[in-house]
FIMIVO-768262 format. One record per residue (C-alpha): x, y, z; residue in three letters. Coordinates in steps of 0.02 Angstrom, whole numbers, plus 32768, in hexadecimal, padded with zeros to 4 digits. Example, Ala and Ser with C-alpha at 12.3 -4.5 7.8 and 13.67 -1.06 7.14 Angstrom:
BEGIN
82677F1F8186ala/82AC7FCB8165ser/
This chain:
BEGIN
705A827F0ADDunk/6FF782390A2Funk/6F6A81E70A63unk/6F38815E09E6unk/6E98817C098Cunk/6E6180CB09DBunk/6E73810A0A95unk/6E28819C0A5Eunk/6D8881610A3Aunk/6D7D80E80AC8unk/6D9D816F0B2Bunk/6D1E81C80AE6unk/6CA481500B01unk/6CC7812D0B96unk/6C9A81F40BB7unk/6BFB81ED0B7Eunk/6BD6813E0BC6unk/6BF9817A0C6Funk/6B9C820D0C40unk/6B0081B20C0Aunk/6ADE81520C9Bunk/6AF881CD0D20unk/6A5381B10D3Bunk/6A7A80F50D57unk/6AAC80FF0E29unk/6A5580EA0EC3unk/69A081080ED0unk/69CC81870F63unk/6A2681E30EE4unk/69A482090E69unk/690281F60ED6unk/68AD823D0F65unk/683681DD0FCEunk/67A282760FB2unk/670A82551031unk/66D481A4109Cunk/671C81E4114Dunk/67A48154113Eunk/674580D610D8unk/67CB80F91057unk/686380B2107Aunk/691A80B71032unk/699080201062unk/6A267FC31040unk/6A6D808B1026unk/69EE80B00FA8unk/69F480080F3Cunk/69577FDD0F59unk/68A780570F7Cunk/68197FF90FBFunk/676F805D0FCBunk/66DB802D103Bunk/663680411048unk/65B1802D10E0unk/650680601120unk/6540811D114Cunk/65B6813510C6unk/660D810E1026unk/66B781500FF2unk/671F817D0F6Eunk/67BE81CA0F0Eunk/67FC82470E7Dunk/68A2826B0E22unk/692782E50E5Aunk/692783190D82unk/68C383310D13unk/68C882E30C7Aunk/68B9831A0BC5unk/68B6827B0B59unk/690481D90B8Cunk/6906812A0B9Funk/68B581050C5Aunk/68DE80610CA6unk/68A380210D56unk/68867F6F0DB1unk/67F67F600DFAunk/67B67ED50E6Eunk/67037EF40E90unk/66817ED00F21unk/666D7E100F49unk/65E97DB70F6Bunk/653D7E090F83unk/65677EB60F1Eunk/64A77EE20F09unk/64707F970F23unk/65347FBE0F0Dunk/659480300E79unk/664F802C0E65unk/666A80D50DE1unk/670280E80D9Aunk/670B81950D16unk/6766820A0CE3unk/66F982C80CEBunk/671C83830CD0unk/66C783EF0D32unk/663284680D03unk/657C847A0CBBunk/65B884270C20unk/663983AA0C4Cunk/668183140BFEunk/668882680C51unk/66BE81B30C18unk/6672813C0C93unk/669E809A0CCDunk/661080620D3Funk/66067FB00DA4unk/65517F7A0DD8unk/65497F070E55unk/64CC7E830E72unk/64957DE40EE9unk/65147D5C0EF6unk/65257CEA0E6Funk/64D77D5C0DE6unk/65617DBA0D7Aunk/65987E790D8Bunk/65557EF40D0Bunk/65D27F6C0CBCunk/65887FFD0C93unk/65F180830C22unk/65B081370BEAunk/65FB81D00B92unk/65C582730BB5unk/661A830C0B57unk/65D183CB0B54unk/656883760BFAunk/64F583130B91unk/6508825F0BB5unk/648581CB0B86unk/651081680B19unk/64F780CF0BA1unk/652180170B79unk/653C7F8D0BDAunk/65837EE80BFDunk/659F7E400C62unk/66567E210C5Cunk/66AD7D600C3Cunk/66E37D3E0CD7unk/66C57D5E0D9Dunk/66F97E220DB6unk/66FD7E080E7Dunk/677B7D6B0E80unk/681D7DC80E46unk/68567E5A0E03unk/683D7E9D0D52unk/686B7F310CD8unk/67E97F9F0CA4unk/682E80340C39unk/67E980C00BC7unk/684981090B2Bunk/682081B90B19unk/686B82220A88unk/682782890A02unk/67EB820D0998unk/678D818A0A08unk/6774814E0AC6unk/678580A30AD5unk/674980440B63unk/67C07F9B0B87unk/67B57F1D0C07unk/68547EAF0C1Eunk/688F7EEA0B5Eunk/67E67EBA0B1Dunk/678B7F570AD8unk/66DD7F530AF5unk/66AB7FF30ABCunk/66DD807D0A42unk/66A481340A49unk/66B281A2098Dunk/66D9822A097Cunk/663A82710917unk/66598335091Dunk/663A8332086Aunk/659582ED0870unk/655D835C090Bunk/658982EB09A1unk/660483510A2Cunk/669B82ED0A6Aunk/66E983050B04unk/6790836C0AC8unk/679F840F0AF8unk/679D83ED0BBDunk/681C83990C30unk/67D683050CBBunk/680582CF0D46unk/67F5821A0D75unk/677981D20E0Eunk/673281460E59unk/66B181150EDCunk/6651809B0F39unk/65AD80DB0F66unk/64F3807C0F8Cunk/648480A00EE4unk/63ED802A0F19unk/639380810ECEunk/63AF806B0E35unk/643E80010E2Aunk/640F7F3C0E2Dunk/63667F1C0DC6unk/632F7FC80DBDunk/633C7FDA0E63unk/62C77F430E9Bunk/636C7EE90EF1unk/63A57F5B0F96unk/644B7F500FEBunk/64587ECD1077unk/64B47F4710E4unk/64C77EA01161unk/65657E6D10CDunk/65B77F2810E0unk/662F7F5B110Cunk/66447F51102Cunk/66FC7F690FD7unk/67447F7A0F4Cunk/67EA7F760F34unk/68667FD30EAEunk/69127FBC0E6Funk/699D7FC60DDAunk/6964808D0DA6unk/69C280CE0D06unk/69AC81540C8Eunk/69F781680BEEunk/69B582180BD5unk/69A282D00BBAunk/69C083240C81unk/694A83CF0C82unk/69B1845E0CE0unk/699985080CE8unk/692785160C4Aunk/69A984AF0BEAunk/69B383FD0BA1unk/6A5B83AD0BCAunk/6A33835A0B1Bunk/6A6B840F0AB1unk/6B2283FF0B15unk/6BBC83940AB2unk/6BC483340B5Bunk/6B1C82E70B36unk/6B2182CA0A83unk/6A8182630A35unk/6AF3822E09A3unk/6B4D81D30A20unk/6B4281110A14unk/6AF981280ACDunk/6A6981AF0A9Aunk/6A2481480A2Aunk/697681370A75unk/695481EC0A38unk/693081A50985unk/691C810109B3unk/688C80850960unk/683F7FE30966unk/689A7F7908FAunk/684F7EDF08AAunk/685A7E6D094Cunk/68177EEA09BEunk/677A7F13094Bunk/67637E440952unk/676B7E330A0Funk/66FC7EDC0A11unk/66797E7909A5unk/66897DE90A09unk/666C7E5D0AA4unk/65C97EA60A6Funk/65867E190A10unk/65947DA10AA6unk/659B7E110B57unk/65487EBC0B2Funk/64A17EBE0B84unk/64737F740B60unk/649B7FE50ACEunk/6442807D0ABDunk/6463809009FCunk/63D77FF50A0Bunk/634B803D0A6Eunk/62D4808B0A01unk/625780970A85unk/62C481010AE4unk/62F381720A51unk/623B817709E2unk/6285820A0988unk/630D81AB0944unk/63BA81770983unk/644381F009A8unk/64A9821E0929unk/654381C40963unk/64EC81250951unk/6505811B089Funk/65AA810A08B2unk/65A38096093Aunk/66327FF90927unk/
């Protein structure tokens, strides 16, 4: 039977589509609830994960793969109410003395007064690349989409499509990037009082706990780590697919416009800024700092 060229290619796509969001199923399928003695909890058959947090414990989760580049997305809906003395992390990490790490971290605080999200990147186990935001709207009310591109080029850090932070590449001026190790994802609710709400001057009210935060709509378009191989170097994963194209992608004009808007109005910390902090000059990477 002639298959025409037409059919072919949807079928084709269709491959690889179904290929590239394998990742894209039930939370039970790609997660394991790691530590919280039951504060962690899968339901609705793994569509949602909610994570708690109270005066003897936190809790928290990690990825059945490991991941070597991808787009990362995730809904998070984050502690209500009085949050002080709280963290929700969400990162992706390797293992080791000198891992790599691309951190989503959600600081809570009193009632009223808005979250901070704080985002680092640590490659070769340095880290100290910390900036931080308020975000434009209420974090705890309803669910939102907080996801980090990670390829060769650039992390990006995106909340609800709006980038709000982009990562270099600067291995030619010096600066390691995270590249040459596969992460896993994780995530957890623990008490960080402190440090965590006004440098620590703000403790939890444990009378609010127990704390949740609740998780939903996972999906990875990305490179699966197995046995010392990238699923990226096999035809069935091709990055010159239409679906692989987060492994060169860029900010276009419009994204590099809402980034700017980002930073210029939200951005409460950058460390490219502190001088204090760095009297020997910036790092490196900061000249090259969008």
């Amino acid at each position: 039977m002639i298959i025409p060229l037409a059919d072919k290619l949807s079928l084709i796509s269709f491959i690889f589509f179904s290929l590239m969001v394998a990742s894209a199923g039930s939370l039970n399928e790609n997660f394991d609830i790691t530590w919280g003695d039951g504060r962690g909890k899968m339901i609705n058959n793994g569509e949602l994960l909610t994570l708690s947090l109270d005066k003897a414990s936190g809790s928290g989760f990690q990825s059945r793969n490991e991941y070597f580049f991808g787009k990362i997305d995730m809904q998070l809906k984050l502690v209500a109410g009085n949050s002080a003395g709280t963290v929700t992390a969400y990162y992706l990490s390797s293992k080791g003395s000198t891992w790599d790490e691309i951190d989503f971290e959600f600081l809570g605080n009193l009632s009223g007064d808005p979250y901070i999200l704080h985002t680092n990147v640590f490659s070769q186990g340095k880290g100290n690349r910390e900036q931080q935001f308020y975000l434009w709207f209420d974090p705890t009310a309803d669910f939102h989409t907080y996801s980090i591109l990670w390829n060769p080029q650039r992390i990006v850090f995106s909340v609800d499509g709006t980038p709000i932070r982009e990562f270099k590449n600067s291995e030619s001026i010096g600066v390691p990037f995270p590249k040459n190790q596969p992460m896993r994802i994780y995530s957890s609710l623990w008490n960080a009082d402190d440090w965590a709400t006004r440098g620590g001057l703000v403790k939890t009210d444990w009378t609010q706990a127990p704390f949740t935060a609740s998780y939903r709509n996972f999906k990875a378009d990305a490179c699966v780590w197995s046995n010392g191989k990238s699923s990226c170097t096999s035809n069935s994963h091709s990055s010159s697919s239409s679906n692989g194209a987060w492994l060169s992608q860029e900010l276009d004009t419009s994204s590099q416009e809402r980034l700017k808007w980002v930073q210029k109005n939200y951005m409460i910390y950058n460390y490219c800024s502190d001088t204090k902090r760095f009297p020997q000059g910036l790092p490196a990477e900061c000249s090259k700092t969008s």
